[in-house]
C-alpha positions, -999 to +999 in steps of 0.1 A: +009+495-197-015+492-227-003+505-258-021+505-295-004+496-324-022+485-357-057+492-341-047+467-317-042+468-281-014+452-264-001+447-227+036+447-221+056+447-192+081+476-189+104+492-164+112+527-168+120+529-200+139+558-216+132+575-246+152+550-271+136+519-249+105+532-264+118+536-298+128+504-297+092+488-285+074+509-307+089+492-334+095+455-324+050+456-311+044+466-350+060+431-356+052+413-332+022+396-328-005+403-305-010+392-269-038+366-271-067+356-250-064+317-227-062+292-257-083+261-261-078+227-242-056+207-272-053+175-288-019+162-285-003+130-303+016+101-296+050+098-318+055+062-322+092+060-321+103+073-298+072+068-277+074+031-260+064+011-229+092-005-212+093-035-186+123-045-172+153-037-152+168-001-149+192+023-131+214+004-104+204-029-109+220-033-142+198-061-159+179-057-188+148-042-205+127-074-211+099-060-228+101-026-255+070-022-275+057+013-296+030+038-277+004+052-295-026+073-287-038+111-276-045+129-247-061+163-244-036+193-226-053+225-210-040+248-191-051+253-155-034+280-139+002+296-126+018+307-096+053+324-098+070+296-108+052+270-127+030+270-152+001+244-149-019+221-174-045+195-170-038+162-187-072+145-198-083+116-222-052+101-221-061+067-245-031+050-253-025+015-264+008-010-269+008-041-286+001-072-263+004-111-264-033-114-265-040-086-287-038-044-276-033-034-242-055+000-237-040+024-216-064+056-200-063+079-173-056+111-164-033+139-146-010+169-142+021+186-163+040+217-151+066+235-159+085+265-150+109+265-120+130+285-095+164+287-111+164+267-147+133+256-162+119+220-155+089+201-163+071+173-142+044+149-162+022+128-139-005+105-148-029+082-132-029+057-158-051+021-158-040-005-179-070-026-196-093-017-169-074-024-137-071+002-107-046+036-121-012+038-108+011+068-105+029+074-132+053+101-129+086+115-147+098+140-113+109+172-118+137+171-147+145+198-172+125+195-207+135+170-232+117+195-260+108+230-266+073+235-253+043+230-268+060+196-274+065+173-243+091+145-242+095+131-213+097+096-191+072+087-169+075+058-144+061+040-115+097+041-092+117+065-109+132+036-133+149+021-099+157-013-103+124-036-112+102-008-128+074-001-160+085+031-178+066+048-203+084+072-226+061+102-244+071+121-267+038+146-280+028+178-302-002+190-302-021+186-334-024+221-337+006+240-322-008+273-324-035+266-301-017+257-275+015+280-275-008+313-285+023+335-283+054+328-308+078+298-293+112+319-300+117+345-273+150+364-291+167+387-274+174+426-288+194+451-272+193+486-284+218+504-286+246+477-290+275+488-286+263+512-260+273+538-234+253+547-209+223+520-213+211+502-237+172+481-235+167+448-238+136+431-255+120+400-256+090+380-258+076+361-232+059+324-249+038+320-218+033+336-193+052+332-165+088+339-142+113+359-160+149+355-150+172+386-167+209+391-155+239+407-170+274+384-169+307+398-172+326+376-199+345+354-173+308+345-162+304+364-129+271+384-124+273+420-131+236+429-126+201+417-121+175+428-139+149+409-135+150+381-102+122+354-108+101+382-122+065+376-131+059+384-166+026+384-187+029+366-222+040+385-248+066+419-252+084+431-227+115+454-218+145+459-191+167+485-194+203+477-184+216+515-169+254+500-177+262+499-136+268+471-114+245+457-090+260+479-064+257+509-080+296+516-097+299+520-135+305+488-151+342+486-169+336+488-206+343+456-222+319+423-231+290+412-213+264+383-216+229+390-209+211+358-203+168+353-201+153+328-186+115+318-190+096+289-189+101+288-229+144+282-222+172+305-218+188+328-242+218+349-244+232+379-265+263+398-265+265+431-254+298+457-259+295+485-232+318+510-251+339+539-222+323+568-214+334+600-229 
């Protein structure tokens, strides 16, 4: 659904909304900001600490990290494309360098980041990288969940998963300009209107990327109550659920204290919500 707010038209999921759902949208889209077009490829940098190369020993073997020195450089990030559960992003120009005996050891290639995932978000950062000219190896971090809020990336990458006998690279990078790369805001923030509510209440939020959307309602003991969005693909930007205050098979949930928890590729949130008896 397209709706025009401001002289400006935006696209935002929605699923049956009743009439306060759409009291509630019409006023978070005046102030929110408007769905944007693909941004730019963008310039990210190197923050040297904590960015380092390490050689050494790690993990089971138990010996130590011989050699620690600072990384520094750029790379260039652009996003490539999506499926319903990752989002994906070339990784060019990588030129990094790290102090050596004989002076500084260059360090270029190229690769893949991607994150997203089925049931938590994750993020996997894998580069062919060539050190002073020799033949690129695989450097790769695996599938682990994000050591920062995206658009930053902090992550390690390795040649054997820091096993034993291993080179490990750590990154840590913003891009130069955040807004070019993140194009929606970062902060998702959940609203739920009314709250305390009766018979329903709608729940808003802003997707940072586009991507899966993972909505569900928790009693306070922590068992689900109801789904309302399963692995959901979502556009970036607003969007709305409406929670009908039943269960997921149908009976009226037991007034009392509930959790409704989001998850997106930009992390997972929670609010409160008091379903009050019906009268």
């Amino acid at each position: 659904m397209v709706i025009e707010v401001g002289g400006r038209r935006k696209e935002c999921a929605m699923k049956s909304l009743s009439p306060f759902a759409f009291a509630l949208l019409a006023g978070w889209l005046a102030a929110a900001q408007p769905c944007r077009a693909q941004p730019d490829p963008s310039v990210y940098a190197l923050a040297s600490p904590p960015s380092d190369f390490e050689w050494g020993c790690f993990g089971p073997c138990a010996c130590p990290v011989l050699i620690r020195s600072p990384l520094s450089g750029s790379f260039i990030l652009r996003r490539s494309h999506s499926d319903p559960l990752f989002t994906y992003y070339d990784v060019l120009d990588v030129h990094w360098k790290v102090p050596g005996a004989n002076g500084p050891v260059t360090i270029t290639g190229s690769g893949t980041y991607r994150r997203g995932g089925e049931f938590a978000v994750e993020e996997e950062l894998a580069l062919n990288l060539s050190f002073d000219g020799t033949p690129p190896r695989l450097f790769d971090s695996g599938l682990r969940p994000p050591g920062a809020p995206f658009p930053e990336i902090a992550t390690r990458i390795s040649l054997h998963q820091e096993y034993c006998h291993d080179s490990v690279l750590a990154v840590d990078a913003k891009p130069v300009d955040p807004v070019g790369i993140s194009g929606v805001p970062e902060a998702t923030g959940l609203l739920a209107t009314p709250n305390p509510f009766a018979e329903g209440t709608a729940i808003g939020f802003t997707m940072p990327l586009e991507g899966t959307a993972e909505l569900a309602v928790f009693d306070i003991g922590g068992r689900r109550a109801r789904t309302l969005a399963d692995r959901e693909w979502l556009p970036a930007g607003p969007a709305v659920h409406t929670w009908d205050g039943r269960l997921d098979g149908g009976n009226e949930a037991p007034p009392g204290l509930y959790l409704v928890r989001l998850e997106t590729p930009g992390g997972r949130f929670t609010r409160l919500l008091v379903k009050l008896r019906l009268v």
